[in-house]
VOROZA-939436 format. One line per 5 residues: for each residue y, z, x of N, C-alpha, C. Coordinates in Angstrom, 2 decimals. Example, Ala and Ser with C-alpha at 12.3 -4.5 7.8 and 13.67 -1.06 7.14 Angstrom:
<gulos>
-5.69 7.80 13.19 -4.50 7.80 12.30 -3.30 7.80 13.20 ~ -2.25 7.08 12.85 -1.06 7.14 13.67 0.03 7.87 12.90;
</gulos>
This chain:
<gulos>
12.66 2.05 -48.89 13.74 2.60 -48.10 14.99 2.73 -48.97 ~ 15.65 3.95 -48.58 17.14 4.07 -49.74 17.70 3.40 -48.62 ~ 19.20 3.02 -49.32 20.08 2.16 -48.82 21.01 2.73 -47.98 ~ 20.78 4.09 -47.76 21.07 5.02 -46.30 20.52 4.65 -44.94 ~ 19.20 4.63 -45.49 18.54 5.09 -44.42 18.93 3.55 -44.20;
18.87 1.95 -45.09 18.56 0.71 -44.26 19.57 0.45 -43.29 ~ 21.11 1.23 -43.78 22.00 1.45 -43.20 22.62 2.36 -42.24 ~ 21.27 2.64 -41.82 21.70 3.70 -40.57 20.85 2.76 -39.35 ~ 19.54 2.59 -40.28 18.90 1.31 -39.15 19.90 0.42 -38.68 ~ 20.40 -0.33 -39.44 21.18 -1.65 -39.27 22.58 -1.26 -38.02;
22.87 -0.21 -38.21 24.08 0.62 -37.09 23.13 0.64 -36.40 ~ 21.50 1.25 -35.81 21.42 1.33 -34.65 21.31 -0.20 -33.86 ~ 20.94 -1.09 -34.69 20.80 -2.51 -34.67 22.01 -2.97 -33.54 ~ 22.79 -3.05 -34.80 24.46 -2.95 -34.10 24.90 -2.55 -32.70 ~ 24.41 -1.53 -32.64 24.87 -0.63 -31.81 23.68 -1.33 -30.74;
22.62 -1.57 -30.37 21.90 -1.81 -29.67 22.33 -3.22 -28.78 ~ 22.82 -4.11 -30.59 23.45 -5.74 -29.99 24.89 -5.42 -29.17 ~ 25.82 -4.66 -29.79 26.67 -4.62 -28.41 26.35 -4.27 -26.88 ~ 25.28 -3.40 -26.72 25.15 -3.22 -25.39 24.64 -4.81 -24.28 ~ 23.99 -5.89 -25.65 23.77 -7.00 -24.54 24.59 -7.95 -24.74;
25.42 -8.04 -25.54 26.36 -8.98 -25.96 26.76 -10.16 -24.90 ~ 27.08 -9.87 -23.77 27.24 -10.87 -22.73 26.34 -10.97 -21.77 ~ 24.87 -11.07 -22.49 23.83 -11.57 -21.62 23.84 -13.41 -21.50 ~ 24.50 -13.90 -22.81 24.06 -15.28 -22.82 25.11 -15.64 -21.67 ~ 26.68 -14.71 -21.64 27.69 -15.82 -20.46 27.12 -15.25 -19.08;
25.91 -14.17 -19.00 25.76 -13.94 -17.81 24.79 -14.91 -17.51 ~ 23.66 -15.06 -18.16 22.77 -16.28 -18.19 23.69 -17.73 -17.86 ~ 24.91 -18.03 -18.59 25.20 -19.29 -18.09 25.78 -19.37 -17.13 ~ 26.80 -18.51 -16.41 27.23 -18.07 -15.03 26.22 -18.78 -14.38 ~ 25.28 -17.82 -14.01 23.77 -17.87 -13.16 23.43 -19.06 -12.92;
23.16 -20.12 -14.31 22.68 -21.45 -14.25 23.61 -22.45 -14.01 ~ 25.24 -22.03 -14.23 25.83 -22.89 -13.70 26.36 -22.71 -12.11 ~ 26.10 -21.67 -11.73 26.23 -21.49 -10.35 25.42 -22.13 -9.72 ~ 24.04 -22.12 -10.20 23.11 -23.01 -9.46 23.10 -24.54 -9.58 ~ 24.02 -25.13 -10.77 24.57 -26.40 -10.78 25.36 -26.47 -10.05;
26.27 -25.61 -10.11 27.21 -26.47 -9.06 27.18 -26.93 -7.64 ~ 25.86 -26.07 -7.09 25.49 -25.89 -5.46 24.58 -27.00 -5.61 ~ 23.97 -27.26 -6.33 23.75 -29.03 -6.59 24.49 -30.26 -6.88 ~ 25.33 -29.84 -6.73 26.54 -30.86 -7.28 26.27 -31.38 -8.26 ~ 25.69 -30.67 -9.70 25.71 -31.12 -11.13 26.90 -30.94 -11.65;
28.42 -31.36 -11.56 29.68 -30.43 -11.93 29.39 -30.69 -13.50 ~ 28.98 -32.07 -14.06 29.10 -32.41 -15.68 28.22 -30.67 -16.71 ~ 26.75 -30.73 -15.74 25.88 -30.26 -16.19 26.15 -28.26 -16.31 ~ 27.01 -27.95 -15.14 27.90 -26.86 -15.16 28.72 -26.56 -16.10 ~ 29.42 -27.74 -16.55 30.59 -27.42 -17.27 29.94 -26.88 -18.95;
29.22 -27.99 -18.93 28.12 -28.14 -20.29 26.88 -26.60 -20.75 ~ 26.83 -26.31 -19.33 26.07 -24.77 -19.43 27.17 -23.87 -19.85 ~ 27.85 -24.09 -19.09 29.30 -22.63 -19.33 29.22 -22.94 -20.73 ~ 29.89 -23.92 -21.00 30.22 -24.30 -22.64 29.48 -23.77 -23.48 ~ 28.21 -24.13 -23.74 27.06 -23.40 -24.53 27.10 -21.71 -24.60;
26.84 -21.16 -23.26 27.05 -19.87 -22.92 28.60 -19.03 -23.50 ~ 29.37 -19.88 -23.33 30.52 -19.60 -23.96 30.51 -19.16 -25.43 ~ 30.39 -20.24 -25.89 29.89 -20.60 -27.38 29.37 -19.54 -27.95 ~ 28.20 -19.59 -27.41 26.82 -18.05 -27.77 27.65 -17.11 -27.91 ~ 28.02 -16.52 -26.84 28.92 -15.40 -26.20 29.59 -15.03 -27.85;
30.64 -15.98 -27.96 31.33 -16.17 -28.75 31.02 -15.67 -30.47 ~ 29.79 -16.80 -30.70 29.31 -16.45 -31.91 28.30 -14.77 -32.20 ~ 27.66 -14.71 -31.15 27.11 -13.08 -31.03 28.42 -12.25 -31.36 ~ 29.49 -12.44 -30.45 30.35 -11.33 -30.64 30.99 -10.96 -32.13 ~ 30.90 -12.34 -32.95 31.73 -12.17 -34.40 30.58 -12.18 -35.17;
29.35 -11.95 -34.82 28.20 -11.72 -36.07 28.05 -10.20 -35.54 ~ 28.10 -9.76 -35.07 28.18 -7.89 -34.22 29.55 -7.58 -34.78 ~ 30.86 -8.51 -34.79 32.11 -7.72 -35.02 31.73 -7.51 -36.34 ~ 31.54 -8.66 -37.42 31.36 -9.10 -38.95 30.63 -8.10 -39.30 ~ 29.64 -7.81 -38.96 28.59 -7.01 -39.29 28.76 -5.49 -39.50;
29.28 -4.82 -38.36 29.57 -3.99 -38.20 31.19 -3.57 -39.60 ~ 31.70 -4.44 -39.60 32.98 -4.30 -40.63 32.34 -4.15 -41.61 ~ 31.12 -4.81 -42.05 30.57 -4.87 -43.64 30.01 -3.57 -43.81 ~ 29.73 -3.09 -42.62 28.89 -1.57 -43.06 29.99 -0.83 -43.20 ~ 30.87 -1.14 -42.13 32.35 0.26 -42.37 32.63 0.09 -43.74;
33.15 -0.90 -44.72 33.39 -0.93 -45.76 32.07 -0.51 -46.79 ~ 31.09 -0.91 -46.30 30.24 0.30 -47.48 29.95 1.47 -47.66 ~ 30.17 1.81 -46.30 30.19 3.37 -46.26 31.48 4.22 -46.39;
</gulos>
């Protein structure tokens, strides 16, 4: 593969990971909603957190990523 083409893959990549990007805080929403109607409040807080987190780190390996290609191209 030339280093076009790996870099046109890698944008659709990109481009594919932003569309789910906030699946993990929708996933922890979900599971902490169902903690809390159990009265798990510790175990809620601790899901959000994680989900947060994720959220978080997906978004700056998609932002990062995406910058490294703008600058090579």
């Amino acid at each position: 593969m030339t280093p076009k083409t790996e870099s046109s893959i890698l944008r659709g990549v990109i481009k594919q990971a932003k569309s789910i990007v906030v699946v993990p805080l929708v996933a922890g929403a979900m599971c902490s909603t169902t903690l809390l109607s159990n009265g798990q409040y510790i175990f809620a807080i601790e899901c959000t957190l994680a989900s947060g987190i994720a959220t978080i780190i997906l978004v700056t390996t998609i932002y990062v990523a995406d910058r490294i290609l703008d600058i090579k191209s």
